[in-house]
C-alpha positions in Angstrom: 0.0 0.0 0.0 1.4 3.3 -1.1 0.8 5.5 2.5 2.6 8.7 1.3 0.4 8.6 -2.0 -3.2 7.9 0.0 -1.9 10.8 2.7 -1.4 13.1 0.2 -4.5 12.5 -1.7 -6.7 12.1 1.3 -6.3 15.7 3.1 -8.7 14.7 5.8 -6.9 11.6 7.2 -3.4 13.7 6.7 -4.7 15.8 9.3 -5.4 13.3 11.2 -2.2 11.6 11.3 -1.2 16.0 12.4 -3.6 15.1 15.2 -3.0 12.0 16.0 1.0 11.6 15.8 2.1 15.1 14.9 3.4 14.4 11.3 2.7 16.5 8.5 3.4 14.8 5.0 4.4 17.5 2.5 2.8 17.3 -1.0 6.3 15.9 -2.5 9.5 14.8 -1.6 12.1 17.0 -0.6 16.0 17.3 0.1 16.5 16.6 3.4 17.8 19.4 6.0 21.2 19.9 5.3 22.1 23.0 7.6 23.0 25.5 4.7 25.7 23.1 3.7 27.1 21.6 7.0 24.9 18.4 7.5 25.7 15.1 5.3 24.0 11.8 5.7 25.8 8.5 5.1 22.8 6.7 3.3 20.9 9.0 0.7 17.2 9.8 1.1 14.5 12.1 0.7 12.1 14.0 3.4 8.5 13.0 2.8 6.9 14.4 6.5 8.0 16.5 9.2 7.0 16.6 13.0 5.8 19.8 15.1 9.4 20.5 15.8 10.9 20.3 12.3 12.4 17.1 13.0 12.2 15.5 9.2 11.3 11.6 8.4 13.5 10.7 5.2 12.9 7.8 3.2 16.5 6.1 2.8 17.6 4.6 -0.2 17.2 1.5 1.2 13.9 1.3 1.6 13.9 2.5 5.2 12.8 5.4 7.2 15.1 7.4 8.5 14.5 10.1 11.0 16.5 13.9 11.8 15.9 15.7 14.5 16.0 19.3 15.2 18.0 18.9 18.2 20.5 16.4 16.0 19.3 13.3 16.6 19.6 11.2 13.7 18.6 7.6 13.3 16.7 5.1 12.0 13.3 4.2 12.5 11.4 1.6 10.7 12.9 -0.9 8.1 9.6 0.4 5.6 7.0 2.3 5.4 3.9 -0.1 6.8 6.5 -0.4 9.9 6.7 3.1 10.2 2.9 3.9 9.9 2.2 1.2 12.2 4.9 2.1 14.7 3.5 6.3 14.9 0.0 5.3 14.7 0.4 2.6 17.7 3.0 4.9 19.9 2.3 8.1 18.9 4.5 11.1 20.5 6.8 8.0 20.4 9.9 9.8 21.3 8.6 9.4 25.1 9.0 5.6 24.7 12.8 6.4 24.5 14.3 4.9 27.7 17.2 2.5 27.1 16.4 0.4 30.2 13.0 -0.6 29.4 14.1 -2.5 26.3 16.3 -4.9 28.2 12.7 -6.4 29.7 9.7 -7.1 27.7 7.4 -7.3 30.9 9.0 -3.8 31.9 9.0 -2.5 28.6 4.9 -3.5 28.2 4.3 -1.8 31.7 7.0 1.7 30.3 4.7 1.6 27.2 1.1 1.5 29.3 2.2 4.4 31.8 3.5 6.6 29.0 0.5 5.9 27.1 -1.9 6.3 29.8 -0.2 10.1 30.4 -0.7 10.7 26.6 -4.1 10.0 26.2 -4.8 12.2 29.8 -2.9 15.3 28.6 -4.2 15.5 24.9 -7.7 14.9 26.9 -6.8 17.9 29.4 -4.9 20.3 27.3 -6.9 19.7 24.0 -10.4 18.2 24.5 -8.7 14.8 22.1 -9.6 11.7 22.1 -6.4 10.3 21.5 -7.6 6.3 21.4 -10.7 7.2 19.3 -8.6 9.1 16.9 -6.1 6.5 16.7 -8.7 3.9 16.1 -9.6 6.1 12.9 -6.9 6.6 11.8 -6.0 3.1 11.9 -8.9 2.1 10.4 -8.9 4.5 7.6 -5.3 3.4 6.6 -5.4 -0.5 7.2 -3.4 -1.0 10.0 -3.7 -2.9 13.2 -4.0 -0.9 16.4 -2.6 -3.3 19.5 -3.1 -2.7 22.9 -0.1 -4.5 23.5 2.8 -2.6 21.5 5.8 -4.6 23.1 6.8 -6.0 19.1 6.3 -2.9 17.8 8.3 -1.3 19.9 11.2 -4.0 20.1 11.1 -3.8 16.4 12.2 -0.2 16.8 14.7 -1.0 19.1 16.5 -3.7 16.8 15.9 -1.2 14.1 17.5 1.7 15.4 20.2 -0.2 16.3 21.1 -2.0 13.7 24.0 -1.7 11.6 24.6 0.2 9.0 23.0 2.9 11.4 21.9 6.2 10.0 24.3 9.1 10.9 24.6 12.9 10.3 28.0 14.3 10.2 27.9 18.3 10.7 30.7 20.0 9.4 31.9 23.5 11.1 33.0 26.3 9.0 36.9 25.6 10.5 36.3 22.1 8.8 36.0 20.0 12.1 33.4 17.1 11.8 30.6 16.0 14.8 28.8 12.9 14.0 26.4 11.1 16.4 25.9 7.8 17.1 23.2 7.0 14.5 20.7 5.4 17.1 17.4 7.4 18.1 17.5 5.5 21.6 20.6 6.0 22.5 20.8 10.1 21.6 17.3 11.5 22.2 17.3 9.3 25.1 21.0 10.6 27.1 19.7 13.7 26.4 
């Protein structure tokens, strides 16, 4: 199934997915965020949706989704596309599901994912009159995928993802030529920081 083609044909469920997981898709593909010259990526892609934030999702040559992050996290996320929709539709805000130490335990991991859940679904409820589980049912629905209310594989499926090897890594260049790179694993950076 072709989600980036439905999503951009379909304007209502697109802003849906906005509601729902904070991702807008853009109408076409761009060049990812390069800095003005002084970010490179080591696997080529193109930017197909971008978060609140202006974090970017880039779809790697390779078929997978890579992510940037405003803040300079860079990493994979999903191995394709249906993982990807699956994985934001089922953890949405899923940068709160970032703690290293849950992953070691699937029965911790399974109670991590329940509490962070269960604070989502109250603060979009207090702060913006959501329904975050009957949106994600929707949206679900409306684009064929499962939503679990158990999202341990899902979220392991991340983990081996984002830590796989080759991992997806920005390099930023400063104007005296010296190089930063990071470690190319979302759980590792966003989660030290």
């Amino acid at each position: 199934m072709d989600f980036i083609k439905m999503l951009r044909e379909d304007h209502d469920l697109s802003d849906l997915l906005c509601d729902v997981c904070d991702i807008e898709i853009f109408p076409e593909f761009k060049t990812p965020e390069d800095e003005f010259g002084h970010l490179a990526y080591n696997i080529s892609g193109k930017t197909f949706a971008r978060a609140g934030s202006g974090s970017e999702y880039i779809l790697l040559e390779d078929g997978s989704i890579g992510f940037w992050g405003s803040e300079g996290a860079c990493g994979r996320i999903a191995d394709n596309l249906q993982e990807f929709f699956e994985f934001v539709v089922n953890c949405p805000y899923w940068q709160d599901y970032l703690d290293e130490d849950a992953y070691q335990d699937q029965g911790e991991l399974r109670e991590f994912a329940r509490e962070v859940y269960a604070e989502h679904v109250e603060t979009e409820s207090d702060l913006c009159g959501f329904d975050l589980p009957e949106g994600q049912k929707n949206l679900a629905e409306r684009m064929g995928i499962e939503k679990k209310s158990d999202v341990v594989d899902i979220l392991m499926r991340f983990y081996y993802c984002t830590t796989r090897e080759p991992r997806f890594v920005s390099t930023y260049t400063e104007d005296d030529g010296s190089k930063h790179s990071g470690t190319g694993s979302l759980i590792e950076s966003l989660w030290r920081k």
